[in-house]
RODO-2510 file (C-alpha; in nm, 4 decimals, decimal comma):
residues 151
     n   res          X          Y          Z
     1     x    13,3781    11,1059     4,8357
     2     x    13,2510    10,7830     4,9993
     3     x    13,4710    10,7330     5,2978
     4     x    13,5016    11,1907     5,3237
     5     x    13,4761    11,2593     5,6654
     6     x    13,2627    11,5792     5,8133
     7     x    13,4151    11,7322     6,1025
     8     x    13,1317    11,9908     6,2977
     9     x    13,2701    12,2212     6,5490
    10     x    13,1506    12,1185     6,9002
    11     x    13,0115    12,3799     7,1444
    12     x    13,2931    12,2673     7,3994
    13     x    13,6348    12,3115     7,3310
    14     x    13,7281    12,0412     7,5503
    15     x    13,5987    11,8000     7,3793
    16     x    13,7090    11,7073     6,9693
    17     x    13,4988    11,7493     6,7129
    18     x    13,1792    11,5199     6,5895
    19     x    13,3084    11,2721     6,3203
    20     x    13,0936    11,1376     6,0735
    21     x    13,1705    10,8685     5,7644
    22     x    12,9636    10,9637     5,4986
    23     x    12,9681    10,6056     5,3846
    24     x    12,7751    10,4563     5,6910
    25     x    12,7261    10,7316     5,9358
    26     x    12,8212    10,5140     6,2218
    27     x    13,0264    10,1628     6,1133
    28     x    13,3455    10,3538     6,1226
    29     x    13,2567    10,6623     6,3454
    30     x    13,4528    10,4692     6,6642
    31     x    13,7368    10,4115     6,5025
    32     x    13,6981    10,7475     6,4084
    33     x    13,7088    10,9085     6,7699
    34     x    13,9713    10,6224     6,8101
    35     x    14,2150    10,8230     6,5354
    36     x    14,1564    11,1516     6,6379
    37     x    14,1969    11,1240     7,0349
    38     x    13,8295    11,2048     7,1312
    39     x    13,8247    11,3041     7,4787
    40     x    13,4725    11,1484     7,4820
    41     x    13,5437    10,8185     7,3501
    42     x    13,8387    10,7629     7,6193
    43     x    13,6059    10,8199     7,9408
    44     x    13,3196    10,5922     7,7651
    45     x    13,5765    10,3146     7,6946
    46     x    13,7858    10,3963     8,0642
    47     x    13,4485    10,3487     8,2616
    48     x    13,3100    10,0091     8,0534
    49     x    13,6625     9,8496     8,0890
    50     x    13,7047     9,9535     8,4738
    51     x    13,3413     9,8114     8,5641
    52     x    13,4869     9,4892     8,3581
    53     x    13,7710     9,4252     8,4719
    54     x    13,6051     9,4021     8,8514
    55     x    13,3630     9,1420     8,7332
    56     x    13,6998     8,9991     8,5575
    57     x    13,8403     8,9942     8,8838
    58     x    13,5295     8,8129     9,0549
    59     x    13,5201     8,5695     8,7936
    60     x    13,9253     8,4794     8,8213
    61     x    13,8386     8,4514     9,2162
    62     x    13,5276     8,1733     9,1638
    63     x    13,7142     8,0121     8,9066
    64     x    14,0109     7,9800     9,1828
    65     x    13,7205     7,8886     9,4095
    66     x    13,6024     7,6371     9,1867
    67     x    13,9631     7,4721     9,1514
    68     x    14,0839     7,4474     9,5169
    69     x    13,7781     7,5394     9,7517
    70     x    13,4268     7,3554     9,8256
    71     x    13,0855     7,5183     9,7237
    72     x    12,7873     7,4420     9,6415
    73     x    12,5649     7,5603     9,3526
    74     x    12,1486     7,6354     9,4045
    75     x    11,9193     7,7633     9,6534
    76     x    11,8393     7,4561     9,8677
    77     x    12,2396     7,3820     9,9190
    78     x    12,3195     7,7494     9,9851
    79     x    12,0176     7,7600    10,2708
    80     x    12,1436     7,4226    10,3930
    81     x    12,4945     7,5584    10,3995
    82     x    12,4108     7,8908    10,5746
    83     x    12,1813     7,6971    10,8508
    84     x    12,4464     7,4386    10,9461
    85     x    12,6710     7,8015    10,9787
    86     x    12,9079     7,6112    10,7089
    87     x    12,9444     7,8977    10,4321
    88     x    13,1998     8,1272    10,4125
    89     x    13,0601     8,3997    10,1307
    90     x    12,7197     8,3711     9,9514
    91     x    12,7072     8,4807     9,5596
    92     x    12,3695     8,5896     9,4380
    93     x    12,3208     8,6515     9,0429
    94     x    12,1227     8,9776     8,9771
    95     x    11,8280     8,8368     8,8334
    96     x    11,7771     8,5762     9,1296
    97     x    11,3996     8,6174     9,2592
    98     x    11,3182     8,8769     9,5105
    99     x    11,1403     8,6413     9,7680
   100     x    11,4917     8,3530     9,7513
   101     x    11,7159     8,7059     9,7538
   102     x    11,5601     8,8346    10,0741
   103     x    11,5603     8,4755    10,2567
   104     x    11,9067     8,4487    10,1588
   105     x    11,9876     8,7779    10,3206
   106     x    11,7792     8,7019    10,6368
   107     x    11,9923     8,4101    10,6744
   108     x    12,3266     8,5540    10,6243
   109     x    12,2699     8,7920    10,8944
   110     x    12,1464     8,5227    11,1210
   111     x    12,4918     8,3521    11,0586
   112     x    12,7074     8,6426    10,9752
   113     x    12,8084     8,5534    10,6259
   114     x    12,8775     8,7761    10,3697
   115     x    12,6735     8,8431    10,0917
   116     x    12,8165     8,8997     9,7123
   117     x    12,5759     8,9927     9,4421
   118     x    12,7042     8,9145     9,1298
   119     x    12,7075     9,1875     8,8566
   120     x    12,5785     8,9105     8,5880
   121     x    12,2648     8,6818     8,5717
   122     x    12,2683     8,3475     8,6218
   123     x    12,3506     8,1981     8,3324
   124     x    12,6873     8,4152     8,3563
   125     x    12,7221     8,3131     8,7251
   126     x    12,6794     7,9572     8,6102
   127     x    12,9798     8,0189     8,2918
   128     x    13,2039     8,1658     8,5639
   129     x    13,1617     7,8572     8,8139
   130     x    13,2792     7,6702     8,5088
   131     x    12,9170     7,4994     8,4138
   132     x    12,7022     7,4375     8,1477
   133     x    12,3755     7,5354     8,3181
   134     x    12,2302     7,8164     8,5231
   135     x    12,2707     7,9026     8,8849
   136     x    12,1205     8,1809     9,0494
   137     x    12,3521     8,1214     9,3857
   138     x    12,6917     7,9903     9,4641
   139     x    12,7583     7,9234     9,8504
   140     x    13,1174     7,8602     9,9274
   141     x    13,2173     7,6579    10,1923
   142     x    13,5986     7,6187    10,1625
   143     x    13,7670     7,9587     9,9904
   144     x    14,0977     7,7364     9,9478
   145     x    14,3604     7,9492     9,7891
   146     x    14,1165     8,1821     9,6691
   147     x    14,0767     8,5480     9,8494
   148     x    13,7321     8,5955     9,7570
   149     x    13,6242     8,6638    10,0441
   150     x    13,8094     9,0519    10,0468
   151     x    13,5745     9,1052     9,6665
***
């Protein structure tokens, strides 16, 4: 009786029915819609491994950058860079401050370089440049055999 599963018809056919595990209500109840095909669970999992795989694909491209290009991590270096008209793409981490955001953006479009902003914050910036501390912006100067340019 512990590991019964309840089945409750669902108001749209469409979609399977609502699986429970009476043992834990909710330990088991993916791998539940996982056995019985939910319609449901496929578009959840579809969407969070679609928006993954791009910041997969960003991260494989800075990582390239980081092997065979020139960049340079931090604020100061990436206005330095974008006033001597030296940077190529400009990589902003979401939770970078509003006021350093906006400057950065005024300055790109003074030297018509691209601006990225990264999906993560700066601590995962910082992981995907291959470092053990934070950065809030990555200004690269040489894309090398990268393409990061086209993200």
């Amino acid at each position: 009786m512990e590991n019964e599963i309840q089945r409750w018809p669902s108001d749209d056919q469409r979609l399977c029915s609502a699986v429970r595990c009476s043992c834990c209500r909710c330990a088991h109840f993916t791998q539940h819609l996982k056995d019985i095909g939910c319609v449901l669970y496929k578009k959840t999992m579809v969407a969070a491994k679609k928006s993954k795989a791009k910041v997969d694909t960003i991260n494989s491209k800075i990582q390239m950058v980081m092997k065979s290009g020139k960049y340079s991590l931090g604020f100061k270096q990436a206005v330095a860079t974008l006033v001597q008209g030296r940077s190529k793409l400009i990589v902003v981490a979401n939770n970078c401050q509003p006021i350093r955001k906006a400057q950065l953006e005024y300055y790109a479009l003074l030297s018509k370089t691209p601006v990225h902003f990264y999906s993560g914050n700066n601590m995962d910036l910082g992981t995907a440049c291959g470092k053990h501390f934070r950065s809030a912006v990555l200004s690269v100067t040489d894309i090398g055999d990268s393409d990061i340019t086209s993200a």
